[in-house]
C-alpha positions in Angstrom: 115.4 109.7 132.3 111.7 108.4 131.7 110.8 112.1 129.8 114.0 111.2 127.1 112.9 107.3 126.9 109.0 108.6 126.2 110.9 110.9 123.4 112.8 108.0 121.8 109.7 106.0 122.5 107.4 108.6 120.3 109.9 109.6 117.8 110.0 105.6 117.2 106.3 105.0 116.8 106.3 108.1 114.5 109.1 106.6 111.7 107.3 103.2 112.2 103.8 104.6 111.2 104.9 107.2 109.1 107.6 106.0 106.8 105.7 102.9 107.1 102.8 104.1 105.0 105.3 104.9 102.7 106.8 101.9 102.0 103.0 100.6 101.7 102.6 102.9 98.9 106.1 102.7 97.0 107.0 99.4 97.8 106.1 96.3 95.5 103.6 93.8 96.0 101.8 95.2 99.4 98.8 95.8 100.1 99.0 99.5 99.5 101.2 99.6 96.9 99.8 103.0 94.5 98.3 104.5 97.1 98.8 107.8 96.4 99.8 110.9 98.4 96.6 111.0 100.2 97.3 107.9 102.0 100.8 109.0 102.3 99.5 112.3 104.2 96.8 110.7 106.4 98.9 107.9 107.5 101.5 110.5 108.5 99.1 112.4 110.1 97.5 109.8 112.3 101.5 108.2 113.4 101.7 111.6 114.5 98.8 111.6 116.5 99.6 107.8 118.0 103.0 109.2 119.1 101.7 112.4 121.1 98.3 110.7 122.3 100.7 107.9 123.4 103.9 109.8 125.1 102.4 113.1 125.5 102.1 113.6 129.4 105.1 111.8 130.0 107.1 113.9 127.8 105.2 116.5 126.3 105.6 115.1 122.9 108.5 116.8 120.9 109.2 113.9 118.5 110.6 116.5 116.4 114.2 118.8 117.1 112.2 121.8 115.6 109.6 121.7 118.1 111.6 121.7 120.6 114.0 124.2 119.4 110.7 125.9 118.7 109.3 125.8 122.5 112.9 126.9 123.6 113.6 130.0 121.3 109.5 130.7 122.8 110.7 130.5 126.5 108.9 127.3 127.0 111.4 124.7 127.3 114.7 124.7 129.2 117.7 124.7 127.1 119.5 122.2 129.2 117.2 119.9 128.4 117.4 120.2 124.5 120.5 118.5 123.6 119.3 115.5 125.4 116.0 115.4 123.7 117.4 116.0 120.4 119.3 113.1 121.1 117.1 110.8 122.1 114.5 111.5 119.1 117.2 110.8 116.5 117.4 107.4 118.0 114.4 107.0 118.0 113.7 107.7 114.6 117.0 105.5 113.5 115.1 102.5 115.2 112.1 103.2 113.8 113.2 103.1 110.1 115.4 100.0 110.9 112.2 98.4 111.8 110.7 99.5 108.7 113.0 98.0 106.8 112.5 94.5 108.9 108.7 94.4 108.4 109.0 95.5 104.8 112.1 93.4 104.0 110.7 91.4 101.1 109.1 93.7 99.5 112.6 96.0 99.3 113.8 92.6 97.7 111.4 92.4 94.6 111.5 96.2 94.2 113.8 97.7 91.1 113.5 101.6 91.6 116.1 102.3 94.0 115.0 106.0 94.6 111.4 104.4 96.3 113.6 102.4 98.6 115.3 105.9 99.8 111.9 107.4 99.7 110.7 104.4 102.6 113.9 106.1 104.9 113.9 109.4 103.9 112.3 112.5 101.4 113.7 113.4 98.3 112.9 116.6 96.4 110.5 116.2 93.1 112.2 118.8 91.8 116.1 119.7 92.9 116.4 123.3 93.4 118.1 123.9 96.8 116.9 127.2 97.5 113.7 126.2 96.6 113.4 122.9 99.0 114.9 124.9 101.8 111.9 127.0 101.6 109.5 124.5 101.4 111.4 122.9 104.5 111.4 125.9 106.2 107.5 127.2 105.8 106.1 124.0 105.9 107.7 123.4 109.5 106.6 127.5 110.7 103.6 126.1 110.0 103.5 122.9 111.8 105.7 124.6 115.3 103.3 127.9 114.9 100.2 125.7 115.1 101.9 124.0 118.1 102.7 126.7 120.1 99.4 127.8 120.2 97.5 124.5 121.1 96.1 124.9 124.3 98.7 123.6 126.6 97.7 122.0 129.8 100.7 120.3 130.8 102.5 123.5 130.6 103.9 124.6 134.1 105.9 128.5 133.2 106.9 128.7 137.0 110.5 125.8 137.3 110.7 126.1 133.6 113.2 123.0 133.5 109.9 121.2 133.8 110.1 118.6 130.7 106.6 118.0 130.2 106.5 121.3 128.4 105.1 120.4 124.9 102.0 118.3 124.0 99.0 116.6 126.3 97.5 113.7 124.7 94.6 116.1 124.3 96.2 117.8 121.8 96.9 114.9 119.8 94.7 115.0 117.1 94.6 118.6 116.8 98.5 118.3 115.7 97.9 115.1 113.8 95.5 117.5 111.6 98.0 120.0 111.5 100.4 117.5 109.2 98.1 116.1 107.6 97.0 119.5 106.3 100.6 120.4 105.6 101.0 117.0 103.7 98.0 117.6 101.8 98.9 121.5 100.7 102.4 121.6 101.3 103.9 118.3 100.9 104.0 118.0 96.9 107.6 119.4 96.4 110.2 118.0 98.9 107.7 115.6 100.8 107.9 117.4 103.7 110.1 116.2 106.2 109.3 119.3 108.5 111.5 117.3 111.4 115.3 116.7 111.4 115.1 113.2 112.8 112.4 112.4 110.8 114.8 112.9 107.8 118.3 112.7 109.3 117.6 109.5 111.4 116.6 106.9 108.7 119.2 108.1 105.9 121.9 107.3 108.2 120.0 103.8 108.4 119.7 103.4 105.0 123.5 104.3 104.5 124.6 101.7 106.7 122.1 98.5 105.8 123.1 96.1 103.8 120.4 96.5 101.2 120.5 94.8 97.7 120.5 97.3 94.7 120.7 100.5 96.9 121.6 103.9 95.9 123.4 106.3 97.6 121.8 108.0 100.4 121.9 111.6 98.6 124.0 113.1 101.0 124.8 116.2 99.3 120.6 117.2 99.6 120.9 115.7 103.6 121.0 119.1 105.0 118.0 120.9 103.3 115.3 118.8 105.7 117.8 119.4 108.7 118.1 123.3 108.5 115.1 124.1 106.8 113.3 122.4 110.3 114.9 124.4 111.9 115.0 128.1 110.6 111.3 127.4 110.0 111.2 126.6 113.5 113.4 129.0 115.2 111.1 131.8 113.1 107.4 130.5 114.3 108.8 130.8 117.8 109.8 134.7 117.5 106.9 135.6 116.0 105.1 133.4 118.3 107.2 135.1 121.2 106.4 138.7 119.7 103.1 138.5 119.6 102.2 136.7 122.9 104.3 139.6 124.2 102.8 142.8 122.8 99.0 141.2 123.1 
């Protein structure tokens, strides 16, 4: 049980750090308020490295279902351990953005625009065009998993593949941390680039159930673009990652 608690543990400090630098940019009145996308990207970057340098060799470090849908699809993670993972990242990241919204409560207060207050839970597109988000989704995470599955992997054990600590060493941490904040930086501009289903999925059920003043709806109906574009990005970095480790 200690591998899924260091997963909802990780996936927690990621949504604090990383949808925390957004409400410092997009909220009123803080500190960091029109900071800009750089900020946006680095601080995501560096929650991402926190979480792995901090849970890593306990649980490998998922903190994301299309990593470890990645690692699995690659024959590096059990698939009885996946559901329970998934599981325990989502609430993880639900925690996560409820804190958010705790440490950033006054600020949602004094702020009008009702779209930056969804923004602080979870991404919304610049510029609506389903097909087109999905494939932002979709490359920006075959990007992120691809990189991941080729990070030198020491707590990797192939032999009793049900061994959880399949993922990410804290040695790996800022390598990956680099990783999104290069896809924040290049990739990011168009959907914000969830590139993790409980990054995106977690919070906006959050948000739909807070009793926030002046809140909008929770944009259901775009919900599942940062949820399936994850994962087919995902699911295609680990075949190719799988073909080529094969035939080399």
């Amino acid at each position: 049980m200690i591998e899924y608690f260091a997963e909802f543990i990780g996936t927690f400090i990621l949504i604090l750090l990383g949808n925390g630098v957004v409400a410092n940019v997009v909220l009123k009145n803080t500190k960091g308020e029109n900071g800009g996308w750089f900020l946006i990207s680095a601080g995501w970057g560096m929650a991402v490295f926190i979480a792995v340098f901090t849970i890593g060799p306990v649980s490998g470090a998922h903190i994301n279902p299309a990593v470890t849908l990645g690692l699995a699809f690659s024959g590096l993670f059990a698939w009885s351990q996946v559901v329970p993972f998934i599981i325990a990242q989502m609430l993880g990241a639900m925690a996560g953005g409820y804190l958010v919204y705790l440490f950033y409560h006054d600020h949602f207060i004094i702020t009008e625009s009702q779209d930056s207050k969804l923004c602080c839970f979870c991404t919304l597109p610049n510029i609506r065009n389903y097909k087109n988000n999905f494939i932002s989704e979709m490359v920006g995470t075959f990007v992120l998993v691809f990189a991941v599955l080729f990070v030198n992997l020491p707590s990797v054990e192939i032999e009793g593949i049900d061994n959880v600590k399949v993922g990410l060493g804290s040695l790996e941490a800022l390598p990956v941390g680099l990783v999104v904040f290069a896809i924040g930086m290049s990739l990011g501009g168009t959907t914000g680039y969830a590139i993790n289903p409980a990054r995106d999925l977690g919070p906006r059920i959050v948000h739909a159930i807070i009793p926030m003043k002046s809140k909008r709806d929770s944009d259901w109906g775009y919900s599942w673009i940062p949820v399936m574009g994850p994962i087919t990005g995902a699911v295609i970095a680990a075949l190719l990652y799988y073909f080529i480790i094969w035939n080399s």
